[in-house]
N, CA, C and O atoms as a GROMACS GRO file, in nm:
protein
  536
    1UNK      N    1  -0.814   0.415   0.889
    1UNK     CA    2  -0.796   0.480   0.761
    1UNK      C    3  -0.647   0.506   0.733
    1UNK      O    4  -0.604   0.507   0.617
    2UNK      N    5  -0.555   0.530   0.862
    2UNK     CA    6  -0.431   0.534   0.806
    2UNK      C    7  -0.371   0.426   0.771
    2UNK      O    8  -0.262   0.442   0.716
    3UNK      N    9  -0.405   0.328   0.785
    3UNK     CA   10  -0.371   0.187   0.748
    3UNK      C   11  -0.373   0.180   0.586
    3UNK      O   12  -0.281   0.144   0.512
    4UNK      N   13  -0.501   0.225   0.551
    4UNK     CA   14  -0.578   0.212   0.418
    4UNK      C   15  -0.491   0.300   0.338
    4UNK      O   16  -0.449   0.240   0.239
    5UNK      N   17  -0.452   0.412   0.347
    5UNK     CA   18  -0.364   0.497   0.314
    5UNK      C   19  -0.233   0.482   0.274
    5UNK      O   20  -0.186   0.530   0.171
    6UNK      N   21  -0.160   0.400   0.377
    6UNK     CA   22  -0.059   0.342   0.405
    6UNK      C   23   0.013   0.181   0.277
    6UNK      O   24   0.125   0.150   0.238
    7UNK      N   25  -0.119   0.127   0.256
    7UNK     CA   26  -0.124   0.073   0.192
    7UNK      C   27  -0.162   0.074   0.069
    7UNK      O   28  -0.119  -0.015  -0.005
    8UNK      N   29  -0.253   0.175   0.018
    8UNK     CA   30  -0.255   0.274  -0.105
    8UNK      C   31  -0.116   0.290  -0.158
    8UNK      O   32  -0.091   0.226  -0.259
    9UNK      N   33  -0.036   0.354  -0.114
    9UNK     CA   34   0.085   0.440  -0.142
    9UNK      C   35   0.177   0.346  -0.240
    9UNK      O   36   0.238   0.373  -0.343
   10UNK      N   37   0.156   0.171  -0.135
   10UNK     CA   38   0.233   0.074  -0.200
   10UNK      C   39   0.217   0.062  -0.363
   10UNK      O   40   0.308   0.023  -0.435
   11UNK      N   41   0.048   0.114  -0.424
   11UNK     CA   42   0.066   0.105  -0.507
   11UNK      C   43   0.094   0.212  -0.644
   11UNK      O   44   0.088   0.204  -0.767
   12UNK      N   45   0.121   0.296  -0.560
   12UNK     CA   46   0.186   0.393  -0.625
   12UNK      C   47   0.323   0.391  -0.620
   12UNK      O   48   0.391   0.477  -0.676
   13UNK      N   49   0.381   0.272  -0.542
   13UNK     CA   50   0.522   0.280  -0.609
   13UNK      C   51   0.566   0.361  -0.462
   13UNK      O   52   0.602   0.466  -0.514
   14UNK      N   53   0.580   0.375  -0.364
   14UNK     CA   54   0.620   0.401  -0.205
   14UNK      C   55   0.611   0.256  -0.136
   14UNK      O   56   0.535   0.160  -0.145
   15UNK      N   57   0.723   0.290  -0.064
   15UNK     CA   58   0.718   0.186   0.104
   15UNK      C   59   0.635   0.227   0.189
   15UNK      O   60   0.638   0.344   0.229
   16UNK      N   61   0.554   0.146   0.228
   16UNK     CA   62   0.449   0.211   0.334
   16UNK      C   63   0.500   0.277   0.464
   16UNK      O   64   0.565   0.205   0.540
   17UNK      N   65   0.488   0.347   0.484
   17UNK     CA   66   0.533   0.444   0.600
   17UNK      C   67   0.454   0.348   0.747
   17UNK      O   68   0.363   0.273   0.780
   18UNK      N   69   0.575   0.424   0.796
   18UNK     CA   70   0.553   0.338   0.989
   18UNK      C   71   0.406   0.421   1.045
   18UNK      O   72   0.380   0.541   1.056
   19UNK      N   73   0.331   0.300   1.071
   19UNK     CA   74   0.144   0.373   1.116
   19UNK      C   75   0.174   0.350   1.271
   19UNK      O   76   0.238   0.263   1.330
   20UNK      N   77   0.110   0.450   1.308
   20UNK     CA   78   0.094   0.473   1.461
   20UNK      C   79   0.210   0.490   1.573
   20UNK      O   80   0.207   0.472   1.695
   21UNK      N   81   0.291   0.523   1.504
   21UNK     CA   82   0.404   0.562   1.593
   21UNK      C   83   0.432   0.720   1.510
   21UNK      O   84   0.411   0.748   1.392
   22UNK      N   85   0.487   0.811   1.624
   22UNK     CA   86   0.483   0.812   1.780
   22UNK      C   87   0.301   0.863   1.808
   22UNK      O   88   0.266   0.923   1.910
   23UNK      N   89   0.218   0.830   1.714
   23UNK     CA   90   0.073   0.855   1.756
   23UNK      C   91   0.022   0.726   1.673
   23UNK      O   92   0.053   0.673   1.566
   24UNK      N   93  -0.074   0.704   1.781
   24UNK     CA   94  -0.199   0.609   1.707
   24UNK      C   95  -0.291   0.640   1.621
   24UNK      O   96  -0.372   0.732   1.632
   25UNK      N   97  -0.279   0.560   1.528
   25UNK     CA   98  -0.380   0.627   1.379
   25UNK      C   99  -0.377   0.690   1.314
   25UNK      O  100  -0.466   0.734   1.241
   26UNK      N  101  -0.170   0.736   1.330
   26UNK     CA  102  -0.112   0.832   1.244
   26UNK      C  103  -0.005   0.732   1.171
   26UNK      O  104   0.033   0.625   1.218
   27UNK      N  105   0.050   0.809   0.995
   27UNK     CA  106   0.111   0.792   0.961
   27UNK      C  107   0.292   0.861   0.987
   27UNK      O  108   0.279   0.962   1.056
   28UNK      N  109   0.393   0.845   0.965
   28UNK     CA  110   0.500   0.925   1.008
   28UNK      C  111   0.580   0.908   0.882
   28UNK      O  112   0.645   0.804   0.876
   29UNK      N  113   0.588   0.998   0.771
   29UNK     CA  114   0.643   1.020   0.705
   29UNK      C  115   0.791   1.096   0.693
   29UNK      O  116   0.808   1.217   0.707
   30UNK      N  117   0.884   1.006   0.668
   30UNK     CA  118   1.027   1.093   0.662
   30UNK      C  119   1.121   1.125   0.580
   30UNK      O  120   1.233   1.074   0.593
   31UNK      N  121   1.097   1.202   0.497
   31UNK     CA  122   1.174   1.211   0.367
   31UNK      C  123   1.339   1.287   0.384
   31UNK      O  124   1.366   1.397   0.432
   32UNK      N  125   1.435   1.178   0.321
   32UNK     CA  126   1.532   1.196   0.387
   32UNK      C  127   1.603   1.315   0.294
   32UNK      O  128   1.545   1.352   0.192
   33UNK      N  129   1.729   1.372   0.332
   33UNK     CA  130   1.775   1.488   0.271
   33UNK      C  131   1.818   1.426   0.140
   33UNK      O  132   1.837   1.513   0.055
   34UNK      N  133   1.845   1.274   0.089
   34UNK     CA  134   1.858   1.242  -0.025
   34UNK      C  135   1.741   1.229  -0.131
   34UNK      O  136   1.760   1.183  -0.243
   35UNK      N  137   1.630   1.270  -0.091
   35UNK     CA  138   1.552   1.238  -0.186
   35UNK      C  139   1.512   1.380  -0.290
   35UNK      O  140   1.490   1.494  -0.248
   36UNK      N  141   1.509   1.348  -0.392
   36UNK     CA  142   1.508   1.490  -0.488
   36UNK      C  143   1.396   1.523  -0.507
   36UNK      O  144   1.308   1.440  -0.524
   37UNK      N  145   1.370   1.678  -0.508
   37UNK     CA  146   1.265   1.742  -0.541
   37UNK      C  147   1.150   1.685  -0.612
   37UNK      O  148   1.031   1.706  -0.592
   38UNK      N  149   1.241   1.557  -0.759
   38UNK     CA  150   1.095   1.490  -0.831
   38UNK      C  151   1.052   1.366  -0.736
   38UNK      O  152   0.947   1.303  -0.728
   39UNK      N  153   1.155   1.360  -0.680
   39UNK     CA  154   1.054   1.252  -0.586
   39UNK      C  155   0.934   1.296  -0.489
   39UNK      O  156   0.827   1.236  -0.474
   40UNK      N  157   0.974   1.413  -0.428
   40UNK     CA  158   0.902   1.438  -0.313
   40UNK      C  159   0.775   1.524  -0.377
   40UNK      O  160   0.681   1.570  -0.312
   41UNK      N  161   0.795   1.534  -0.510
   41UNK     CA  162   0.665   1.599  -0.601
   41UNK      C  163   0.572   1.502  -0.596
   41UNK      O  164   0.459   1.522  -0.551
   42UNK      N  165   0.636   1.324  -0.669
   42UNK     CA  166   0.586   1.216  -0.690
   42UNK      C  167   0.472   1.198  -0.542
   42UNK      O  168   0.352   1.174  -0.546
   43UNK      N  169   0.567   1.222  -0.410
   43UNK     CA  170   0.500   1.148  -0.350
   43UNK      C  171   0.366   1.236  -0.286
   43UNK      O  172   0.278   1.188  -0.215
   44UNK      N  173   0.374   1.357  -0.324
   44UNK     CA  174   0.314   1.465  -0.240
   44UNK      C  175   0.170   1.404  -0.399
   44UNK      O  176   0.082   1.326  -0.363
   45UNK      N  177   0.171   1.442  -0.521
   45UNK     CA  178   0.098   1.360  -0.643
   45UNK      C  179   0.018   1.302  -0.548
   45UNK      O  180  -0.085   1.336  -0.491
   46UNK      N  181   0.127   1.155  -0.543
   46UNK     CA  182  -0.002   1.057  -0.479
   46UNK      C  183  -0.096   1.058  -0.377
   46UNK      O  184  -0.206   1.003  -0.375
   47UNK      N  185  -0.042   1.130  -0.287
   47UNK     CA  186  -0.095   1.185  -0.163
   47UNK      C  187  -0.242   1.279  -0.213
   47UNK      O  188  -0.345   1.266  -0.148
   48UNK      N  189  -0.238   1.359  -0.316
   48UNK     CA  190  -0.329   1.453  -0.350
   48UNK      C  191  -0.429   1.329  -0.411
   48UNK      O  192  -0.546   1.307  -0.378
   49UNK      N  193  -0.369   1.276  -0.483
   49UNK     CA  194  -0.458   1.126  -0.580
   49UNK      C  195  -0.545   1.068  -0.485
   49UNK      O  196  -0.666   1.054  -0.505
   50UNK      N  197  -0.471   1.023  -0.354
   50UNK     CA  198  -0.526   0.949  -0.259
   50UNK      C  199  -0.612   1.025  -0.163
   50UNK      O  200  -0.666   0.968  -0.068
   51UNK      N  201  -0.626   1.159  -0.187
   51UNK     CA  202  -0.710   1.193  -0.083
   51UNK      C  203  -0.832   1.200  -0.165
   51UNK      O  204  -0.944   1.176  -0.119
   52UNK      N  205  -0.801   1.248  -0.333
   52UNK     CA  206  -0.930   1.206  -0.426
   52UNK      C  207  -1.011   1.108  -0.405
   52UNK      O  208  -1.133   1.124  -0.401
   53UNK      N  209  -0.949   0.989  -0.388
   53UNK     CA  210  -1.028   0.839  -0.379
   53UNK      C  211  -1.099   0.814  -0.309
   53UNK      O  212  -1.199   0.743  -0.322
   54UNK      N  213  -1.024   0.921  -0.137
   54UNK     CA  214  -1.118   0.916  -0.042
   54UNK      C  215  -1.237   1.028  -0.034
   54UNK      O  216  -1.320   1.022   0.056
   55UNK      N  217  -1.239   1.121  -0.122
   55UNK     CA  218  -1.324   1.192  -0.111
   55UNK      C  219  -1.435   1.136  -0.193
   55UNK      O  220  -1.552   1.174  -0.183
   56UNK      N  221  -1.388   1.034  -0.285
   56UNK     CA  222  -1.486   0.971  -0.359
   56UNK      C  223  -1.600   0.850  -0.286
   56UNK      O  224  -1.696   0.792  -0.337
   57UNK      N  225  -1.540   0.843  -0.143
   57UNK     CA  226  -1.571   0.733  -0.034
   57UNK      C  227  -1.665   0.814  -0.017
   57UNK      O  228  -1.781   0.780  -0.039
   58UNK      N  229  -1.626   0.964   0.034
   58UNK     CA  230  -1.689   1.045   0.115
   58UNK      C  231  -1.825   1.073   0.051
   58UNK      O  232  -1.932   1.054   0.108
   59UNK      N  233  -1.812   1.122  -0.077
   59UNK     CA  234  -1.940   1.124  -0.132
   59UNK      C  235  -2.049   0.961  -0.218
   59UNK      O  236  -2.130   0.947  -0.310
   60UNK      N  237  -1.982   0.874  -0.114
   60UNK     CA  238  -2.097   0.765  -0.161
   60UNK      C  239  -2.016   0.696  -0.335
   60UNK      O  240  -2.029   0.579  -0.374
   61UNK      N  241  -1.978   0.749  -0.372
   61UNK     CA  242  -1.935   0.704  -0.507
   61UNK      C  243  -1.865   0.560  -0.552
   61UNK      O  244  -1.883   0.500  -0.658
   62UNK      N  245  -1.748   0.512  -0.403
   62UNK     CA  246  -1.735   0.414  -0.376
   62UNK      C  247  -1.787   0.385  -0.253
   62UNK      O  248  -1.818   0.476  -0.177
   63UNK      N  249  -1.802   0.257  -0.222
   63UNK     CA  250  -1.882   0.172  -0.066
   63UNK      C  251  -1.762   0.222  -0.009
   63UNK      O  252  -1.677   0.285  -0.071
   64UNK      N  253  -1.757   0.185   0.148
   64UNK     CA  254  -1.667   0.193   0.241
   64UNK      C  255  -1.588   0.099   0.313
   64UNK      O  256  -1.511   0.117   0.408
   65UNK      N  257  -1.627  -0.025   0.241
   65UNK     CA  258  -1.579  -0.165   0.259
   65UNK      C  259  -1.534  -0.213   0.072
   65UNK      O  260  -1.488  -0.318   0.027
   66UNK      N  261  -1.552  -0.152   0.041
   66UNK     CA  262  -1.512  -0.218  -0.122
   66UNK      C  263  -1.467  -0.070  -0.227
   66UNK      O  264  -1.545  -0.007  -0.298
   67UNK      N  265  -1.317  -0.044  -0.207
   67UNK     CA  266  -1.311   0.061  -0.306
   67UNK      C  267  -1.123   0.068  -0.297
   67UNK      O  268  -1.079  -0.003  -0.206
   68UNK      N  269  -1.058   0.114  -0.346
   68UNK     CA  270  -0.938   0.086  -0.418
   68UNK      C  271  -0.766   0.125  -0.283
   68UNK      O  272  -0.645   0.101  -0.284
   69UNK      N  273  -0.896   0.214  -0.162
   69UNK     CA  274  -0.805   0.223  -0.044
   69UNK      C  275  -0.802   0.076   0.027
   69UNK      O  276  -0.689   0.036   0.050
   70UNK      N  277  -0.868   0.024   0.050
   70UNK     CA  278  -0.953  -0.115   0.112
   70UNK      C  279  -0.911  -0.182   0.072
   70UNK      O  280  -0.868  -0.255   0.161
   71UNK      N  281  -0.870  -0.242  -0.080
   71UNK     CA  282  -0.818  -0.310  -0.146
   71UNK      C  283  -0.662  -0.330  -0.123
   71UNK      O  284  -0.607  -0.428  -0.072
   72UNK      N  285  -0.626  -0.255  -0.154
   72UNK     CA  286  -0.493  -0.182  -0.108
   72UNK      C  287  -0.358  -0.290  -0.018
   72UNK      O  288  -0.368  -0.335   0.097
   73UNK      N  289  -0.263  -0.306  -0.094
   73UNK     CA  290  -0.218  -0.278  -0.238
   73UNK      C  291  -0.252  -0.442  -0.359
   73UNK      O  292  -0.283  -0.561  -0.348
   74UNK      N  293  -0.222  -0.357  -0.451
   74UNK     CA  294  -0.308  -0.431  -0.557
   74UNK      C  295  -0.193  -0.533  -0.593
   74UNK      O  296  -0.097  -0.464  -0.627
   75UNK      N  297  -0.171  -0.624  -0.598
   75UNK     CA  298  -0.077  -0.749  -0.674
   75UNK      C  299  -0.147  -0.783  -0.835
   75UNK      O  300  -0.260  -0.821  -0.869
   76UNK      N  301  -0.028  -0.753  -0.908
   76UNK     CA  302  -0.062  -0.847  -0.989
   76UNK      C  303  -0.165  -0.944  -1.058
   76UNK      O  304  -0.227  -0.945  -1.164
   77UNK      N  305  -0.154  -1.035  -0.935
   77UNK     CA  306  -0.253  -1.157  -0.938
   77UNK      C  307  -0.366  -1.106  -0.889
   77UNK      O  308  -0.462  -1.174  -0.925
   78UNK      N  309  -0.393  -1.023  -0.828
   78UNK     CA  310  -0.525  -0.993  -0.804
   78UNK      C  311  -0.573  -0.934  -0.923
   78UNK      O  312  -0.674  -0.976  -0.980
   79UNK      N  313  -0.510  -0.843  -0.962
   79UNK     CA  314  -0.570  -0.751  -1.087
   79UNK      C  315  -0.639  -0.873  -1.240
   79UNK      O  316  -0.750  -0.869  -1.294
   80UNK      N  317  -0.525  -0.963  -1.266
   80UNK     CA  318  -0.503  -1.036  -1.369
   80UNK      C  319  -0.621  -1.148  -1.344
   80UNK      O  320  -0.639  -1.220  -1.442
   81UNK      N  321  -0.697  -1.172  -1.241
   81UNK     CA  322  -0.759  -1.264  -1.199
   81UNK      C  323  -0.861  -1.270  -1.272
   81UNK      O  324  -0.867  -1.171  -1.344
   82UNK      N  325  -0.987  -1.377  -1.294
   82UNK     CA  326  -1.067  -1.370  -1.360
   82UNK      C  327  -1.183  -1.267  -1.318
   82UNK      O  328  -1.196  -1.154  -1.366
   83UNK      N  329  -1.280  -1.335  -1.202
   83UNK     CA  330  -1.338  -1.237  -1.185
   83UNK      C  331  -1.302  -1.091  -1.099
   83UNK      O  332  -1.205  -1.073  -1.026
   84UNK      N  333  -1.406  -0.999  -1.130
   84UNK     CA  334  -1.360  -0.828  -1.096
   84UNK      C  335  -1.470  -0.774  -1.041
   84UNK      O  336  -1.553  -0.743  -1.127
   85UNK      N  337  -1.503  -0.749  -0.922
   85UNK     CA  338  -1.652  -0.784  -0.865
   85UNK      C  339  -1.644  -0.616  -0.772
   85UNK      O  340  -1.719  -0.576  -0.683
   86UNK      N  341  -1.513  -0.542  -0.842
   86UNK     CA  342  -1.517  -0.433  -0.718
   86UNK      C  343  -1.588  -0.274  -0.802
   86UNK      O  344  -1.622  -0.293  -0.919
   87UNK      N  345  -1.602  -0.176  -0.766
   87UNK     CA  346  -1.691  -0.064  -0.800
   87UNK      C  347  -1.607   0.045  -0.919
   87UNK      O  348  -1.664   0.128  -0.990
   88UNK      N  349  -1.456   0.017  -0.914
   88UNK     CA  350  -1.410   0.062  -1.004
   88UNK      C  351  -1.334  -0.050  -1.076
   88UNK      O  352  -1.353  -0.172  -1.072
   89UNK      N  353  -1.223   0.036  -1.157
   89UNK     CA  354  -1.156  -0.088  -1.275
   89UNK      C  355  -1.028  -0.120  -1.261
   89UNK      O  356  -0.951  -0.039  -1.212
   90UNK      N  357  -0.999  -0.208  -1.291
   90UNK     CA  358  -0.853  -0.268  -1.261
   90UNK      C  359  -0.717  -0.175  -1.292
   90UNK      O  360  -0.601  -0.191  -1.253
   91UNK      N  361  -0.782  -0.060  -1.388
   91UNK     CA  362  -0.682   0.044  -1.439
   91UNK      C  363  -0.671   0.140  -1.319
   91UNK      O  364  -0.577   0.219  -1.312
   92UNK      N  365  -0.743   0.134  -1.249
   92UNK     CA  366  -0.755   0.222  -1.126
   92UNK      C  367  -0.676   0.152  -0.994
   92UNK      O  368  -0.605   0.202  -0.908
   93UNK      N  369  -0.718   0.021  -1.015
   93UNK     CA  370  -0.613  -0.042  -0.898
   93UNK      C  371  -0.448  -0.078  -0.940
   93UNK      O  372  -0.351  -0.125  -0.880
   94UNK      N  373  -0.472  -0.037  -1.054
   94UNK     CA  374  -0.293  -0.104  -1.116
   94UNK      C  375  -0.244   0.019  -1.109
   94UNK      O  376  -0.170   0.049  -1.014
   95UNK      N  377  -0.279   0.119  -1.218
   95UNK     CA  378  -0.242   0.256  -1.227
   95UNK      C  379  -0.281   0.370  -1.168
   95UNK      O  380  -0.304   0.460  -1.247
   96UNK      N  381  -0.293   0.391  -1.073
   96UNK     CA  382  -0.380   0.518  -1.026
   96UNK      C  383  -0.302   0.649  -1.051
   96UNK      O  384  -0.354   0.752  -1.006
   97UNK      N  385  -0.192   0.658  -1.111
   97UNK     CA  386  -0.183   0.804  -1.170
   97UNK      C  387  -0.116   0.753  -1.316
   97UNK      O  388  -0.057   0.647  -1.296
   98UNK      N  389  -0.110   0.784  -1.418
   98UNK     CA  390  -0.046   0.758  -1.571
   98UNK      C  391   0.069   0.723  -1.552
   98UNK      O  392   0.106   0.618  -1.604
   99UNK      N  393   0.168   0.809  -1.466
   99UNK     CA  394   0.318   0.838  -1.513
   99UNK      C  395   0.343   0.660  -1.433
   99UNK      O  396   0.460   0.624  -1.445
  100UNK      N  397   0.274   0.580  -1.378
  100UNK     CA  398   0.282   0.469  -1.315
  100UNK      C  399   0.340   0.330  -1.410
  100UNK      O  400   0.410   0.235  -1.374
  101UNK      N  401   0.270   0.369  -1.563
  101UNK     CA  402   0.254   0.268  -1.634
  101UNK      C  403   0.328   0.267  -1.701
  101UNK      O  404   0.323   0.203  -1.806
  102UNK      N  405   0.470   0.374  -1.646
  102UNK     CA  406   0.589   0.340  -1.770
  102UNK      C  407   0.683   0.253  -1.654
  102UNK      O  408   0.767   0.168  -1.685
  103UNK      N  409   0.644   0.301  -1.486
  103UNK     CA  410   0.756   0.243  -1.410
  103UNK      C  411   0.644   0.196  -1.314
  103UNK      O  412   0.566   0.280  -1.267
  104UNK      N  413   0.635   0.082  -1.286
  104UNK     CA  414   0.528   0.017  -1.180
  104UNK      C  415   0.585  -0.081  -1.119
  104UNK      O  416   0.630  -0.177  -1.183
  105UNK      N  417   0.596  -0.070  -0.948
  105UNK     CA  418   0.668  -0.177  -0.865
  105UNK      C  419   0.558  -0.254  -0.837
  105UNK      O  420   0.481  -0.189  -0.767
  106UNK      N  421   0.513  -0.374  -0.864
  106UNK     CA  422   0.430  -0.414  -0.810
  106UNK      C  423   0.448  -0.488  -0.703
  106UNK      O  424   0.546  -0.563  -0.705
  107UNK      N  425   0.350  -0.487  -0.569
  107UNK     CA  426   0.367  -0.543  -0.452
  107UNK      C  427   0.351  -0.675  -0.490
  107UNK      O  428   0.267  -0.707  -0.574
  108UNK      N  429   0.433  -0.762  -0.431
  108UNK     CA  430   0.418  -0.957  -0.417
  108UNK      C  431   0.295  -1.013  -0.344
  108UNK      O  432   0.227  -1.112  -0.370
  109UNK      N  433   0.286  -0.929  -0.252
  109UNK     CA  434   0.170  -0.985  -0.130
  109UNK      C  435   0.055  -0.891  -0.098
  109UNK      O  436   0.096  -0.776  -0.080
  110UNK      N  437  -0.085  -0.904  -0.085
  110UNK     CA  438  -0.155  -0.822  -0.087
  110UNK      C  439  -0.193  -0.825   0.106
  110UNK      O  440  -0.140  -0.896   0.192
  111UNK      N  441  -0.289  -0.731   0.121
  111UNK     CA  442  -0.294  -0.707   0.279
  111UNK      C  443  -0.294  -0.822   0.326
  111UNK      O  444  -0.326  -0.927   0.270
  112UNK      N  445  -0.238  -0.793   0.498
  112UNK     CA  446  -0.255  -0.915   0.576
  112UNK      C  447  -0.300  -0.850   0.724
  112UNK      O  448  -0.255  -0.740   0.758
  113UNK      N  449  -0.351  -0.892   0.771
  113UNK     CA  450  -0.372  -0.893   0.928
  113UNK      C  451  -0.226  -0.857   0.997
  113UNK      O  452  -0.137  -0.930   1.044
  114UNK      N  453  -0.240  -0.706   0.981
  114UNK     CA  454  -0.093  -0.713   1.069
  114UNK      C  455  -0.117  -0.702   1.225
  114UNK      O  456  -0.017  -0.726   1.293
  115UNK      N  457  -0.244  -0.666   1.299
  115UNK     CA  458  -0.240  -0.683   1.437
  115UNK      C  459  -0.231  -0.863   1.459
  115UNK      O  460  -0.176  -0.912   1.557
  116UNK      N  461  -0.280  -0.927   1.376
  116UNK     CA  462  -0.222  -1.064   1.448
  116UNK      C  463  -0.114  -1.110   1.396
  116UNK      O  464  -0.059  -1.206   1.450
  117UNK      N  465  -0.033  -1.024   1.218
  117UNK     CA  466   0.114  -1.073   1.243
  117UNK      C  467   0.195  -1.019   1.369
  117UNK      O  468   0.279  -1.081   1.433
  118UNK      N  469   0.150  -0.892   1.388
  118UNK     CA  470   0.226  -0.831   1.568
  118UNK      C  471   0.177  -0.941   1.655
  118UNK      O  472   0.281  -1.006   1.647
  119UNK      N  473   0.116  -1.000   1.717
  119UNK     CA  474   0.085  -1.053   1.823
  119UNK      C  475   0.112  -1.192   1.807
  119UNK      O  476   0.147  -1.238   1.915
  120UNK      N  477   0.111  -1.279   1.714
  120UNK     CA  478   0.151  -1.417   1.658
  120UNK      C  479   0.278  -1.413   1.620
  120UNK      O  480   0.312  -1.481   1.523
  121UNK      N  481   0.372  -1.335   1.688
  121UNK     CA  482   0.521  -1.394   1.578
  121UNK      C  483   0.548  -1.539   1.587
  121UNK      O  484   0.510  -1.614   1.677
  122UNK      N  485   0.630  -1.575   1.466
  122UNK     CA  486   0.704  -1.668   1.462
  122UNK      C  487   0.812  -1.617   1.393
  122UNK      O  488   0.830  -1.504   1.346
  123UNK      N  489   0.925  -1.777   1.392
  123UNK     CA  490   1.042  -1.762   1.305
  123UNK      C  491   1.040  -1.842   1.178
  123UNK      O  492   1.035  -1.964   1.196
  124UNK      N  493   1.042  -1.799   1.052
  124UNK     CA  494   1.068  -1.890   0.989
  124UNK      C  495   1.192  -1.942   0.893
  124UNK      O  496   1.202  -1.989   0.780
  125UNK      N  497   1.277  -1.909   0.996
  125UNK     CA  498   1.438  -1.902   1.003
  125UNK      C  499   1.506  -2.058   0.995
  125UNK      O  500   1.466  -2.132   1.085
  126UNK      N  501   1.578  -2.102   0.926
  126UNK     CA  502   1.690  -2.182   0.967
  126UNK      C  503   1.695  -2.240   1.093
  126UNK      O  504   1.723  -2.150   1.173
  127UNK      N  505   1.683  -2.345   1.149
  127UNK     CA  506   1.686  -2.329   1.315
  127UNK      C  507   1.826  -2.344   1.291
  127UNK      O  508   1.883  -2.368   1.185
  128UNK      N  509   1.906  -2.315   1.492
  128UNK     CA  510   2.039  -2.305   1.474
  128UNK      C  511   2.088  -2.401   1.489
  128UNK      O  512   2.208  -2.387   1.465
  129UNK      N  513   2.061  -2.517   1.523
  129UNK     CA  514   2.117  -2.655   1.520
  129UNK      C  515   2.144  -2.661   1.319
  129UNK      O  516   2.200  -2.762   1.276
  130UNK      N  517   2.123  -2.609   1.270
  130UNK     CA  518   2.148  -2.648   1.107
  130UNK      C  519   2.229  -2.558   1.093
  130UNK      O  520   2.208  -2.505   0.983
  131UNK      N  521   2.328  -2.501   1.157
  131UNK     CA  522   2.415  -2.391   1.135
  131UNK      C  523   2.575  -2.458   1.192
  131UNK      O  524   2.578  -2.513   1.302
  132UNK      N  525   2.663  -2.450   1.133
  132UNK     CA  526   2.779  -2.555   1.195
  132UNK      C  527   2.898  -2.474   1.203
  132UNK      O  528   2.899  -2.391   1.112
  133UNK      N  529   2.994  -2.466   1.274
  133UNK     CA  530   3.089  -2.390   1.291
  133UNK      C  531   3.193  -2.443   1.177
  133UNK      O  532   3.262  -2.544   1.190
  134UNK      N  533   3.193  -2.364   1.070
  134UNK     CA  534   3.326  -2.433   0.946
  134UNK      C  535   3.452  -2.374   1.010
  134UNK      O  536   3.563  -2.395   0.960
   0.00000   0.00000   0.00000
């Protein structure tokens, strides 16, 4: 669930916070001394928003495999797509609080398997033979 959370946030316009460090199945949130009061309102908002959604899990309202944490985060292209096969509405996965729809970052890439991006690295770097001493 902190995963799900974690990835919520993205679409409210936050960087997903580092999961499971220094605890497993925790989030670690660090708001630095530069960030201003309306931010840390913003993010504390979403946080209250997002525990709504899940209380909406809690009482059956959304499934527990199909609902807007799960989804999480919403691209674009997912939203804009033809079919919409999930329990709420696309205004809910694009915008989940109003003040969103005057400033909305939208994520490029939607979830991925990050225990097998951790365990599968690769590079998809330049190799260094294509690098030349000028």
């Amino acid at each position: 669930m902190a995963e799900d959370v974690a990835k919520r946030l993205m679409d409210y316009g936050f960087h997903a916070p580092t999961l499971s460090f220094p605890v497993v199945n925790t989030l670690m949130v660090e708001p630095t001394e530069s960030e201003t009061l309306a931010e840390l309102d913003r993010f504390i908002n979403a946080m209250i928003a997002i525990r709504g959604e899940i209380a909406k899990v809690e009482k059956g309202e959304w499934p527990q495999d199909n609902n807007p944490l799960k989804h999480a985060p919403h691209t674009a292209a997912s939203l804009l797509g033809g079919d919409w096969d999930r329990p709420y509405s696309r205004e809910v996965g694009a915008f989940p609080l109003a003040t969103l729809k005057a400033v909305k970052y939208w994520p490029p890439v939607g979830r991925v398997d990050n225990v097998y991006g951790d365990r599968n690295l690769f590079c998809s770097c330049v190799p260094l033979t294509e690098y030349t001493n000028a």
